[in-house]
N, C-alpha and C positions, 0 to 999 in steps of 0.2 A: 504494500500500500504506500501509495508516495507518501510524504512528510508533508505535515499538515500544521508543521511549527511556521512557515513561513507564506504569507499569502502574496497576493501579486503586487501590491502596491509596494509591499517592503522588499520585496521583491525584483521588480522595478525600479526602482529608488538605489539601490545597493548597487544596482548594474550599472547603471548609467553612470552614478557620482565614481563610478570603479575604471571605466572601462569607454568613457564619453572623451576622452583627449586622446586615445591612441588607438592607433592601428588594430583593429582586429576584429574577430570573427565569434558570435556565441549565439549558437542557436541550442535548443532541445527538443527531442523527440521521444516518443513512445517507446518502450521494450516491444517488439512484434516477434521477435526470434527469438530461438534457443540463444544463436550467437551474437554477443553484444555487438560484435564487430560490424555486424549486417545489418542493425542498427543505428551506429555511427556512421557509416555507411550512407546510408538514408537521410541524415541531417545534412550532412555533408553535399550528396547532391538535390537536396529540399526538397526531397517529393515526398518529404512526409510533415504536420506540421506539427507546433507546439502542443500535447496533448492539453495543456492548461491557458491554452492562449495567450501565455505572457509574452513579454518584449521578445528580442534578438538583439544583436548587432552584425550587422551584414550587407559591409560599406555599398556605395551603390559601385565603386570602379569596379567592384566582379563584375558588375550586370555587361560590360562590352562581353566579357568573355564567356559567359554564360549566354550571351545572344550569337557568340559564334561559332554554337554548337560544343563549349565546355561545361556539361551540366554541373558539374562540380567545384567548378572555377571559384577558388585561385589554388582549388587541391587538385594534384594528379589523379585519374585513373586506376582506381587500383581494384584488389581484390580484397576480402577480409584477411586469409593469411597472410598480404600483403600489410596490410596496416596493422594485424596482432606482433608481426615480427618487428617491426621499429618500435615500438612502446615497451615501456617499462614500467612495473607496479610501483606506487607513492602510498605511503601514507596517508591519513584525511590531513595532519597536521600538516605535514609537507606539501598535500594538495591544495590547502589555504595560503602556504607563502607563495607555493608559484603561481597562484591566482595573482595575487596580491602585486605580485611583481609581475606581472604583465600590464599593471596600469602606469608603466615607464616605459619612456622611450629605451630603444635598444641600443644606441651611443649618446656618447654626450650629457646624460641625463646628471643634471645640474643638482636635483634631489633626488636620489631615488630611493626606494620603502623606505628600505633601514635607515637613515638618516632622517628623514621627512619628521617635522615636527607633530602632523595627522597620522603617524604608524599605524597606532591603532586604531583609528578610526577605518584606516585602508587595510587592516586585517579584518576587522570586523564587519566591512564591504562584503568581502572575499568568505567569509564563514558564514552567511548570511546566505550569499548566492550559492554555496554549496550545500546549507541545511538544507535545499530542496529534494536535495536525492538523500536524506532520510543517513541514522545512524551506521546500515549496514550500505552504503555505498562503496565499493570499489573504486580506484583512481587509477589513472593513467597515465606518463607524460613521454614525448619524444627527446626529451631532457637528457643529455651525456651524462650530467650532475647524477641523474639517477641508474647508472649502469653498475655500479657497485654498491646502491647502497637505496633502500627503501624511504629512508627519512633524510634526503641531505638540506643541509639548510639554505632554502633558496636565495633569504631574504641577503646573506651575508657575501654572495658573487654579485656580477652582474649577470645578465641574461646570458644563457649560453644555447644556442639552439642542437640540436643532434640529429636523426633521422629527419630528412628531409621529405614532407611531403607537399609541397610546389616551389615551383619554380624559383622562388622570390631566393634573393642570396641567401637569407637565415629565417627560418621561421621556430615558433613553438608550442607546442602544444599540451592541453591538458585534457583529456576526458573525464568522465564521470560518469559510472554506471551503477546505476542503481534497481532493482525488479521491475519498475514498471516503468524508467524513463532512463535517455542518455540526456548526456550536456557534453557538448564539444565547444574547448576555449581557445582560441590560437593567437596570436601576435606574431606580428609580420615587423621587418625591420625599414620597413616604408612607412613615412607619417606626414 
């Protein structure tokens, strides 16, 4: 049963003040399969929508690429074994810092989390938007940071991308799987 601690407005609100200044990509969809992947999958190329009608974020520059026959645009092509083999599991804490530090730019960035005098208020963005998929959610990220190690601390690098799923020079990503819904998060290093 989804989580029922967080409704749309706060909902809303946590997403936007989170993830309104920078590049990137969050939509959610339904659980329809056994396999999460086919379901991330499906947000990814939006043929499926928000089971709860809340926001997105979901620049309009994909829409050239998406109209030139890349349904999935600005993600490559893939298959699910394809997209289970680049991810690596995170912790829920660890999935709140790399939320968290996706509302920074990916060079340059003059404050970013750790630093920032509103930390915890951009944790608490980030914890917020993830109470939605409920205590026993699963997480996911294409993260190098996370290839040895389940809980690394995002907040304390800067943005490090790893498995590449579009084109873009660095991207990164986080899912979120939970029984009855995905959330796919990504930051691109174009802004």
């Amino acid at each position: 049963m989804p989580s029922r601690s967080v409704d749309a407005a706060t909902w809303d609100a946590a997403l936007l003040r989170l993830l309104e200044d920078v590049y990137t990509f969050a939509r959610c969809g339904p659980r329809l399969h056994e396999d999460w992947a086919e379901d991330v999958l499906a947000v990814m190329e939006r043929t499926v929508a928000d089971p709860r009608g809340w926001s997105a974020r979901d620049p309009e520059t994909f829409e050239a690429g998406r109209e030139a026959g890349f349904p999935s645009y600005p993600f490559r092509a893939m298959a699910a074994e394809d997209l289970r083999a680049g991810l690596r599991p995170v912790t829920a804490g660890a999935a709140v810092e790399l939320l968290a530090s996706l509302a920074q730019e990916w060079f340059f960035e003059g404050s970013p989390v750790r630093s920032r005098e509103d930390r915890d208020a951009v944790l608490a963005d980030a914890r917020t938007v993830l109470d939605r998929f409920g205590t026993d959610a699963a997480f996911w990220t294409s993260s190098d940071l996370a290839r040895d190690c389940a809980a690394p601390d995002f907040l304390a690098r800067d943005l490090e991308g790893g498995h590449p799923f579009t084109d873009h020079m660095m991207d990164l990503g986080l899912l979120a799987v939970s029984a009855d819904e995905v959330g796919v998060f990504w930051s691109f290093n174009a802004n």
